[in-house]
Structures are given as C-alpha cells and as structure tokens.
C-alpha positions as a printed Julia matrix, in Angstrom:
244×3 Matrix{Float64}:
 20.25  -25.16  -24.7
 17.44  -23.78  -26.5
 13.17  -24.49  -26.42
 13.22  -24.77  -30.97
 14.28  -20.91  -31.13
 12.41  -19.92  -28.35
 14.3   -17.63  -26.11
 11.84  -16.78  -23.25
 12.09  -15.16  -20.02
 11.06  -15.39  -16.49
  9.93  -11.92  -15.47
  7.85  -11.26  -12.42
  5.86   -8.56  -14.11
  4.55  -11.87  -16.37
  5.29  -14.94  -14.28
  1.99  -16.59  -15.1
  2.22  -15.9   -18.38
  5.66  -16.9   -19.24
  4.92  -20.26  -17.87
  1.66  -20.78  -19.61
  3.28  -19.97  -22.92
  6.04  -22.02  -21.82
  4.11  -25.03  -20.76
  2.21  -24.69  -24.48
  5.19  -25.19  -26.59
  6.98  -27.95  -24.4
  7.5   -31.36  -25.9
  7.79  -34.03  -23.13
 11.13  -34.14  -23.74
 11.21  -30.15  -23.15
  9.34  -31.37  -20.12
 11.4   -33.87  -18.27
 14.48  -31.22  -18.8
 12.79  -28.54  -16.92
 11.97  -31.02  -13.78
 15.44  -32.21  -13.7
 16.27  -28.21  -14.27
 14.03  -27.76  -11.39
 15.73  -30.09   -9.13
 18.79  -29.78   -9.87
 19.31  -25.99   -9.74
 20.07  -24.25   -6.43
 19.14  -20.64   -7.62
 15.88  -21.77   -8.55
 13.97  -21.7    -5.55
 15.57  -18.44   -4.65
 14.52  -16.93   -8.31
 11.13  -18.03   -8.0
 10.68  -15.93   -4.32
 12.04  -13.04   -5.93
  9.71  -13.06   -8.82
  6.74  -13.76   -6.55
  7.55  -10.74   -4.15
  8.26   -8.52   -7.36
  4.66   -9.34   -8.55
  3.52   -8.63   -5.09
  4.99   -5.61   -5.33
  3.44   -4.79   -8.29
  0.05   -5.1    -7.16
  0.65   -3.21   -4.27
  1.83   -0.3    -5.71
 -0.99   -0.47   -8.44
 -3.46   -0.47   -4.58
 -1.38    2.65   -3.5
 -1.9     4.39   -7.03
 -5.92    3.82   -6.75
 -5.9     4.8    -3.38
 -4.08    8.38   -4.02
 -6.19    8.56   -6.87
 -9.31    7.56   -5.45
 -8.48    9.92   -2.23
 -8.62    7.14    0.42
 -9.06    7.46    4.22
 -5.89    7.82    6.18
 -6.55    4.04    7.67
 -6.51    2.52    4.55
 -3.11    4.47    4.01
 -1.84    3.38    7.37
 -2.64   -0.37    6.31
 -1.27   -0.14    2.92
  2.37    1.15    4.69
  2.0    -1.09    7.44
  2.21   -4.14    4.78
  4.41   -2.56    2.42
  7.96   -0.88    4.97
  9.94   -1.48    2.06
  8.88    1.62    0.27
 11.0     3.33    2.91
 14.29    1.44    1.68
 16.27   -0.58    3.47
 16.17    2.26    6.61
 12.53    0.67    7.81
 12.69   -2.84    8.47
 10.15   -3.43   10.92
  6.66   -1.81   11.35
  6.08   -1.83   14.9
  2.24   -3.03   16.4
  2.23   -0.68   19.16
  1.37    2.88   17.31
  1.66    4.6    21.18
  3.83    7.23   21.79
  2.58    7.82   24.79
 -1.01    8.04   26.32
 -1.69   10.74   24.52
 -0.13   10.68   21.35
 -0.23    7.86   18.91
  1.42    8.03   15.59
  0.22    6.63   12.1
  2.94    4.23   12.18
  6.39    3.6    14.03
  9.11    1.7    13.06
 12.03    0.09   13.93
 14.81    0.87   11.81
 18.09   -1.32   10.38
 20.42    0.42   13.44
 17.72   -0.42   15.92
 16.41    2.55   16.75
 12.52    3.98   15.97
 11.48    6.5    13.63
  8.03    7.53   12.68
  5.61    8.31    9.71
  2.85   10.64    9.37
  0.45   10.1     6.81
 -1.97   13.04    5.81
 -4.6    12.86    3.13
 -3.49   13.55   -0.58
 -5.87   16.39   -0.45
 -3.93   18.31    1.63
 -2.43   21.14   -0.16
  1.29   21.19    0.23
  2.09   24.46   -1.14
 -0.09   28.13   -0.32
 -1.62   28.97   -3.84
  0.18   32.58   -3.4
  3.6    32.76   -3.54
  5.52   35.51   -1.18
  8.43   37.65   -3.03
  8.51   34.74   -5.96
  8.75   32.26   -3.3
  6.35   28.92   -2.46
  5.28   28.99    0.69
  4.27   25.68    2.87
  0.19   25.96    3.26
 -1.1    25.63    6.91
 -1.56   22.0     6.07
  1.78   21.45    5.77
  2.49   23.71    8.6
  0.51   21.93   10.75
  1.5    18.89   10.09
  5.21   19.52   10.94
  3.7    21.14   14.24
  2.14   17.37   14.57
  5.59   15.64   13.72
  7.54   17.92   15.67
  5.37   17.16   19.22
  5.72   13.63   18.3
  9.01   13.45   18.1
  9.63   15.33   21.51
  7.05   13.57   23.16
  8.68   10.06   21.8
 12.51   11.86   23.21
 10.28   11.87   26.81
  9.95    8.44   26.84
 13.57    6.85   25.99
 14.45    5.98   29.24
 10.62    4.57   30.09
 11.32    0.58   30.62
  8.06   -0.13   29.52
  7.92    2.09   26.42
 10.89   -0.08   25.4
  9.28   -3.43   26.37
  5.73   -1.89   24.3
  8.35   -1.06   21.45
 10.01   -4.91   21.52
 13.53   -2.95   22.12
 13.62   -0.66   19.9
 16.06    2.43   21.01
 14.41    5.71   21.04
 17.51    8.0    19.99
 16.64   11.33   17.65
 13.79    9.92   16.18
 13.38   10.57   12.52
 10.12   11.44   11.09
  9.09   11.29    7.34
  5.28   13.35    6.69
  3.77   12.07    3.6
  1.18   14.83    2.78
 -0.32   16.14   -0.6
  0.35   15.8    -4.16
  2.82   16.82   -6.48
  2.12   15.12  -10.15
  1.17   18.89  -11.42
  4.17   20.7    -9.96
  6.73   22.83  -11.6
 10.41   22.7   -11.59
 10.35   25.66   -8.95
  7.94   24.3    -6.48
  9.97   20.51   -6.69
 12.81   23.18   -5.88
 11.2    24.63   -3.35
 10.24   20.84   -1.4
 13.97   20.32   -1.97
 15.23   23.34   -0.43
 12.63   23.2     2.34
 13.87   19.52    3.22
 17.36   20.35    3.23
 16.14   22.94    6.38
 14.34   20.7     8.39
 16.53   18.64   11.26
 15.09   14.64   11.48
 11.97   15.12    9.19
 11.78   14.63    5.42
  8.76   15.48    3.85
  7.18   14.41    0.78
  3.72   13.66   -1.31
  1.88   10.49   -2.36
  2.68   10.91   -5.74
  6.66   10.91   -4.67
  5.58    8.0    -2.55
  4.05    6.13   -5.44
  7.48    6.6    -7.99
  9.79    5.76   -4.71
  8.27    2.5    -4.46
  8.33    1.88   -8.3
 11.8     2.69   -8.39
 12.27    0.42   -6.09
 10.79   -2.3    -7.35
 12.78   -1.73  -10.59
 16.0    -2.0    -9.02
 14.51   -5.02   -6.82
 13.61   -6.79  -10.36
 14.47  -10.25  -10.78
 17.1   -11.09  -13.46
 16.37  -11.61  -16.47
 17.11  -15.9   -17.21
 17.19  -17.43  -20.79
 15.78  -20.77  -20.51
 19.24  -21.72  -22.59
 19.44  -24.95  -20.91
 16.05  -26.79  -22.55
 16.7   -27.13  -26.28
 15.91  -29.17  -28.61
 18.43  -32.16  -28.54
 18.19  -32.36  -32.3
C-alpha cells in the first residue's frame, strides 16, 4: 500500500522527522491504518528500539567527536566508555563498577567480556603523541607516551594475573574470570597520519601479546562503523495507501 506516492522511510538518523512529515500528509483514513499497523505488527515494537538506540548512538558518538576535539579530561573519557561498551564490539559486554585491580592499581575501566572473563582499557589524553617526531633508519618510533603507557598496561595486566585466584577479587568483579587479561590503550591521534605511520601502528600491534593499541580518532570511526552496520532497515510504509 502506498501514502498518495509517498514512499517514506523510517531511519533512526531522522526518526522525528520522518514521523512529523508523516503525520502532516496523513488523511484520517491514512491514520486509522497506521494504528491498526501499529497493533497489529509484531516487528514493530522491535523496529522502533532499534531506531531509538541507533539515534542514541548517534549522539553519542557526535559527544565523543567534541570531546577528542575539544581535548577533554580523561574522566569525561572514562564516562563516555563506561556508557557506550559497544564501541568495543560484541567482545565487551559489561563495564564493570569496581575499577580496582588491586589496592594499588586501579584501571580506567574493566570489563567483563562475552566468554566471561575481564579485560581492561586504558584511556590516555588525545594529546598524547603516539609517534616520536624523528623517525630512526626510516622507521616511526613509539614516543615515550606511548611507551609509557604500555609500561602502565603491562603492570596492570600482571598485577590483575596476581589476583585470579583472590575470592574476593572475584566477588568485587561479580564473577568475572581473570584469565590473560586483554588490554586495549586508547592514546593520541591519528586523523593527520600517513600511509607509513598507519603501517607502522599496524605492524607494532601485530607485536604486542594481549594489548591492541589505538587513537581517539580510530576510536571515533570504530564506533561509526558500527553504528552503520547496527542501522535499522530501511521500511517502506507500503502498507498505508490510498484505498482509491
């Protein structure tokens, strides 16, 4: 069925929108066939979530962009993750509310990932420089920011190994197994690299054991990507036309 030639869409990206041009060009005839549409269609209710948590999406990723662009604080980082695990795929389910590793070490946020076990993130400031400005023998080097930061990662992972058989870590941690912890260090920026210093990050991952590395800017297209994939489908309101 079709709205008079109308063929409209319900995109999350637009959701208000769609409806309000919707609702403008209904007759109550268009009306009443969109409540019983409403009622009578199972997928609906699941549609309409989907949209909602894509436009949610959206305007948490547009927070993220201001806040790498504005240079936020760390905390507001750590919140913006906190809400948001899915940026780390399906691997994060769970951000846990105890940060403690132990009582000296607390992490910027733990999780507790799909196979039960708990991983960890490290969140540096997009300031930090992820590459040394001189290169050695035509190669990038990591810049002590980046060096120290794995040094941070690394201790946090082998003081988090120390506590896998501590009863009460695993009570703090609701459960969650701590088995080879993986780490991901979110540190720097890379929207003005070239092809050899994306290279470089890619060849530097592929030698670190349990830790990937990567920048805000990575950070920010992950979770767009995401949220492309996660977009609702697209539905032609076929089923409202005009019964003449």
């Amino acid at each position: 069925m079709r709205l008079k030639g109308i063929k409209e869409i319900i995109r999350s990206a637009s959701l208000l929108d769609t409806w309000s041009a919707l609702i403008r060009k209904f007759t109550p005839a268009d009306q009443a066939s969109l409540a019983q549409l409403l009622r009578d269609s199972p997928e609906v209710p699941a549609m309409v979530s989907l949209a909602l948590e894509h436009q949610r999406r959206e305007v948490e990723i547009t927070k993220l962009v201001k806040f790498v662009d504005t240079g936020a604080v760390e905390k507001e980082f750590q919140t913006w993750f906190e809400l948001n695990p899915w940026v780390f795929q399906a691997d994060s389910v769970t951000c846990l509310d105890d940060r403690r590793i132990d009582v000296q070490h607390i992490a910027d946020l733990l999780f507790s990932s799909i196979d039960g076990c708990v991983d960890l993130v490290e969140l540096k400031r997009p300031s930090a420089q992820f590459w040394s400005p001189n290169q050695d023998h035509g190669n990038w080097v990591p810049h002590s920011d980046m060096t120290k930061s794995l040094t941070q990662v690394w201790n946090y992972q082998k003081e988090l190994e120390k506590e896998m058989d501590s009863i009460r870590t695993q009570q703090r941690l609701r459960g969650a197994v701590i088995l080879r912890p993986h780490a991901t260090l979110i540190l720097g920026r890379s929207s003005g690299w070239i092809k050899t210093q994306s290279e470089a990050q890619r060849l530097l991952n592929s030698s670190l054991h349990g830790v990937t590395v990567m920048t805000f800017d990575q950070a920010v297209e992950r979770a767009k990507r995401i949220n492309h994939i996660a977009e609702p489908i697209t539905v032609e309101l076929d089923c409202i036309r005009d019964s003449g």
